[in-house]
N, C-alpha and C positions, 0 to 999 in steps of 0.2 A: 504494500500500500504506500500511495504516495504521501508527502507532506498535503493536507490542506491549505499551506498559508502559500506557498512557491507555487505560482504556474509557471508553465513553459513557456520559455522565448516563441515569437510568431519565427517560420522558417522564413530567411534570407532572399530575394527576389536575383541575387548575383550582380546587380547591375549599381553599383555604390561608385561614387565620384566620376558621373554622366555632366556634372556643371561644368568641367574645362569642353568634354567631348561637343558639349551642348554651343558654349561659344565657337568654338574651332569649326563647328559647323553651320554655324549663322556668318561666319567672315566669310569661310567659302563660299557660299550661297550671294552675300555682298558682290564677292568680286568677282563671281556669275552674271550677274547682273550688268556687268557695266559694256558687254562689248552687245547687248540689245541695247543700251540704252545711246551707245554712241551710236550704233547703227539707223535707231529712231530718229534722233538727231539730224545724221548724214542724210536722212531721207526728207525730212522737214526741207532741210536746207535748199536743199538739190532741185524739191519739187516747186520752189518759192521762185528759183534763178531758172530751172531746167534749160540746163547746156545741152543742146541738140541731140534732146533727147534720150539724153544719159539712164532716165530710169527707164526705160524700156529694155536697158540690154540685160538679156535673162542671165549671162555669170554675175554680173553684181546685184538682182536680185536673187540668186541662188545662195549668195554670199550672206546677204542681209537675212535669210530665212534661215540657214546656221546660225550667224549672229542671233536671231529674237531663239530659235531654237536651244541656245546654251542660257538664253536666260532667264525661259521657261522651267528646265533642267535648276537653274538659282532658284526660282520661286519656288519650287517643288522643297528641294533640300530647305529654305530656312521654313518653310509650312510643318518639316516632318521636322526639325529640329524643334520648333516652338512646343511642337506637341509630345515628345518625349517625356517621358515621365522619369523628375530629378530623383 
């Protein structure tokens, strides 16, 4: 028989000092971010002046769709970081 007065520890979930992992994965996520964000930019810019036509040529839209694409991939990662459990 056990003691009455002592319960048992709850069991360990394994996942202890997530708070460095947690920032370390909101900065990547950050600097995910920035080559959609110059690309949105370049696109404002370009479409405001439109040099003979520059945004029609489909490598530099292909380009820009990698671009927003890596910083979709950013938004993803600091969504699943926020939501980690510390």
């Amino acid at each position: 028989m056990s003691d009455p007065g002592i319960e048992p520890s709850p069991p360990r979930s394994g996942q202890g000092g997530g708070g460095a992992l947690t920032v370390l994965l909101i900065l990547v996520g950050i600097v995910l971010l920035l080559p959609g964000l110059c690309s949105l930019a370049a696109i404002v810019i370009l479409s405001a002046i439109d040099l003979k036509g520059v945004l029609s040529d489909p490598s530099l839209m292909l380009l820009w769709l990698v671009c927003i694409g890596v910083s979709i991939g950013g938004i993803l990662l600091i969504r699943h970081a926020a939501r980690r459990p510390s």
